[in-house]
N, C-alpha and C positions, 0 to 999 in steps of 0.2 A: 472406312468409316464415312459417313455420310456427312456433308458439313453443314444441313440444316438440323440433323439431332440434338440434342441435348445432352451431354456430358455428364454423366455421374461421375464419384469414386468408385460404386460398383462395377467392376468393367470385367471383362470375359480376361484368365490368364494370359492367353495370348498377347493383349496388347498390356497389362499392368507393369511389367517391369519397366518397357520403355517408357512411359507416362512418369512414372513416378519423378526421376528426377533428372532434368534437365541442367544441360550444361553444367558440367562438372569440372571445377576447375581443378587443374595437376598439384600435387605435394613438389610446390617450386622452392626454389631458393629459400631452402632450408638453414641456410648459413653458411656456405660455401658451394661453388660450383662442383665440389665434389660430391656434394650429397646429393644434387639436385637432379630431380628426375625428368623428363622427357614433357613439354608443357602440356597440360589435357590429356596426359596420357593414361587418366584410370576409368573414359567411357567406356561404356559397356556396350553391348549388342542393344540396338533397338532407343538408346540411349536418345535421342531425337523424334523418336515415332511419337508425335506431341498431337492431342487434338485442338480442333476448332469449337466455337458456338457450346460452351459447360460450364455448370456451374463454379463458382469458387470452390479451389479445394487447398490443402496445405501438406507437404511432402517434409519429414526430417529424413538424411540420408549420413551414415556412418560409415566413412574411409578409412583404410588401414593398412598400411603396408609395411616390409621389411625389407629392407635394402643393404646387401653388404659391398663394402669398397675395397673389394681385393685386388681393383683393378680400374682402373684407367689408360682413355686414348690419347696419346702423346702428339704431340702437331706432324709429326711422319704417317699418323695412323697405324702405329702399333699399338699390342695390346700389352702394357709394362705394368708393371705395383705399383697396388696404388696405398693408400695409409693403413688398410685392415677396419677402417672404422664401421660401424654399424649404425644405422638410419634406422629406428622403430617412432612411424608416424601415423597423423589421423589430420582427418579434416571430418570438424563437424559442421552440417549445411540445411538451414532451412530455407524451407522453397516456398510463398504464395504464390498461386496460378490463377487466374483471371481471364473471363472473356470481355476486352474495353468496351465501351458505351460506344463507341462508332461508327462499331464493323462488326456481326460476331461470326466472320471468317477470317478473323484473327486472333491469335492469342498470346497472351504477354504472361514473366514472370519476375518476381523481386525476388532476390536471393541477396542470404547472410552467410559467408562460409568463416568458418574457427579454426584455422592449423594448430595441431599439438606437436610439438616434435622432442625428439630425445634422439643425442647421437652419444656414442660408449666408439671411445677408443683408448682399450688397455695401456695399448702400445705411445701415447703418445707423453714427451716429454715433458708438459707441466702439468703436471698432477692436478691443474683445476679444470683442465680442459680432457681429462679421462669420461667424461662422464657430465655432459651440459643438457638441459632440455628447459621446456617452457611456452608459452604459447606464442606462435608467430601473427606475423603481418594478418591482420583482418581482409577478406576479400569481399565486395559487394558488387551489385549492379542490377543493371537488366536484361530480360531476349526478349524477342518477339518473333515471331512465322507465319506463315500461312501452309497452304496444301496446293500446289501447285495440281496434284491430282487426289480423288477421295484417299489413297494409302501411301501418300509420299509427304515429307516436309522439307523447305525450307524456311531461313531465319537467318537471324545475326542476332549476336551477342554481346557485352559491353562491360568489363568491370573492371574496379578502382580497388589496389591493395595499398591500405594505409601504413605506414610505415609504424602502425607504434606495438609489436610487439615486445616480449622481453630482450632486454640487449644480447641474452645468449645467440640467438635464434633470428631477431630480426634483419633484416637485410639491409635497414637504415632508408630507403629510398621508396620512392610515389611509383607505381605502373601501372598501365594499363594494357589491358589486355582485352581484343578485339578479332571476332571471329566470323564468318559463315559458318553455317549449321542444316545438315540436311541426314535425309531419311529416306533409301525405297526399297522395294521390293524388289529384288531380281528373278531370275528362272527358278522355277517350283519355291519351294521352301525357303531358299536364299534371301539373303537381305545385308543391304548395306547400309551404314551409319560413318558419315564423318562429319570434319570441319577441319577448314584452313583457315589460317591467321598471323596475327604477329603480337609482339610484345613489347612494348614500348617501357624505356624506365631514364628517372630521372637520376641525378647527379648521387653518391651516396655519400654519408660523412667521414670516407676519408679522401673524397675531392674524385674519387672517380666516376664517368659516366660510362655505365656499360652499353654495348652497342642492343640496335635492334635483333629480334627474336624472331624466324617466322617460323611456322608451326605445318603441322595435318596430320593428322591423327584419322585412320579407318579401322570400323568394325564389322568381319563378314563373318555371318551368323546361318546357321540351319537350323531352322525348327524344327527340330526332333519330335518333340511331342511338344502339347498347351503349357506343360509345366516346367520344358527343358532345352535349353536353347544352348549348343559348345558354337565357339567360335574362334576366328582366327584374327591378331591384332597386327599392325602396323605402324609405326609411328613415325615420323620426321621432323628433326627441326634444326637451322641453322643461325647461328648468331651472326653479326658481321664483327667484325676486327675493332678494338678499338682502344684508345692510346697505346699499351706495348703489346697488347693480347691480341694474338691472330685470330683468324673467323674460326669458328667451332661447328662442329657438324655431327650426329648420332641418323642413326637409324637401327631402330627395334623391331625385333617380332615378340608377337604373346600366343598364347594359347591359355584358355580358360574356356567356364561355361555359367551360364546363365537356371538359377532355379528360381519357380515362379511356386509361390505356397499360398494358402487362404486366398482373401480377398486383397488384402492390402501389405503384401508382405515379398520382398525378393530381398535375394541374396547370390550376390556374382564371386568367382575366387577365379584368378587369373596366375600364370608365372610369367614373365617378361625378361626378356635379355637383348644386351644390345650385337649387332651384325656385324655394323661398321660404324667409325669414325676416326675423327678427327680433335684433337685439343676437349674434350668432353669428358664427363662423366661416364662409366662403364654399370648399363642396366645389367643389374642381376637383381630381381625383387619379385616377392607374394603381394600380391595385389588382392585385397578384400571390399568387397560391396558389400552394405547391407541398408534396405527401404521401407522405412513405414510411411501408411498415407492415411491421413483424414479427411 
């Protein structure tokens, strides 16, 4: 894409899913570190392929996954039982995109993200805690990038999760979360999408501070055809140790694929499971996209 053009929503399928919605923040700290999934880990392929020099447009984007805890990794890194509970989450996220008054070989956006969460554990002993859900911590902030070449991105990204969802589900605590963002093209068809980062969080209300979080999430993509994009995912993240709790460490693979419909319309479906770790949550989960654009 050329960065003196002009930007519509109307855009060729090829580049629509990755436009639509930028920087996706992960189904985190659900309410326990055993629910909590891998940070950023629901981009998609192409998920950064962001333009320059276009009009305003505005992106709603709906998350969804299902996560079971049959399992978790113990500080040896084995794979032992874990509660049996089950994770049925969503994030909903609106996105405005803008080209600023001062550059337009740049481009910035404002995002609002909504966690919904519900966790069901039959098994578990007080019967009010069978079955909790409600709306989590609000996420907001900004990105910004450039095109370092006409079909590549980078950026950085920025956002503040306030601490005031419902007490089921909130995590109690301020975080920020801070990333690189990039996008290119590899051999033929190929393509790669990630970001590294970290996770920063504050003290919670029952006096603990958890350690820092750092992050990198990649997605390598074939384009199959304009309207079908399979991919392979990646994910990493390590926490440091802090008061009794040793460092934590995951790494996942996914497998999913990428459909591109109409003008303004994707929908990605992924499965994800974790490889190895350490003192972590054990990914096993359906991962759902779905993008509309105005």
């Amino acid at each position: 894409m050329s960065n003196t053009r002009i930007w519509r929503p109307k855009i060729s399928a090829g580049l629509k899913a990755g436009i639509y919605a930028l920087v996706a923040a992960g189904f985190m700290w659900a309410g326990s570190p055993a629910q909590a999934q891998t940070t950023f880990d629901v981009i998609g392929p192409k998920e950064y392929d962001l333009p320059v020099d276009f009009d305003p447009f505005n992106v709603f984007v709906q998350y969804a996954y299902v996560q079971d805890n049959d399992y978790v990794w113990d500080r040896n890194g084995n794979k032992v039982a874990g509660d049996g509970s089950q994770v049925i989450s969503g994030l909903s996220k609106y996105v405005h995109f803008w080209t600023p008054n001062f550059s337009n070989k740049v481009g910035m956006a404002f995002e609002i993200i909504q966690p919904e969460v519900a966790i069901r554990n039959r098994g578990a002993a007080d019967p009010n805690g069978r079955h909790v859900s409600g709306f989590g911590d609000t996420i907001t902030g900004f990105a910004t990038w450039f095109k370092p070449t006409p079909e590549s991105t980078l950026g950085v990204q920025s956002f503040v999760q306030i601490p005031w969802g419902d007490k089921d589900v909130s995590d109690t605590n301020w975080k920020n979360l801070t990333s690189l963002l990039w996008y290119t093209p590899l051999i033929g068809k190929f393509d790669w999408t990630g970001d590294a980062g970290f996770v920063w969080q504050s003290t919670k209300d029952n006096g603990v501070t958890p350690g820092t979080t750092f992050h990198t999430n990649n997605r390598f993509g074939y384009q199959l055809f304009d309207w079908f994009e399979p991919f392979v995912g990646l994910d990493y993240e390590h926490t440091n140790a802090f008061d009794t709790v040793p460092e934590a460490w995951t790494l996942d693979g996914g497998l999913g694929f990428m459909v591109s419909y109409y003008e303004n319309h994707s929908l990605t479906l992924r499965y994800s499971k974790s490889l190895e770790g350490e003192n972590h949550s054990y990914n096993d989960s359906w991962n759902l996209r779905y993008i509309y654009l105005w």
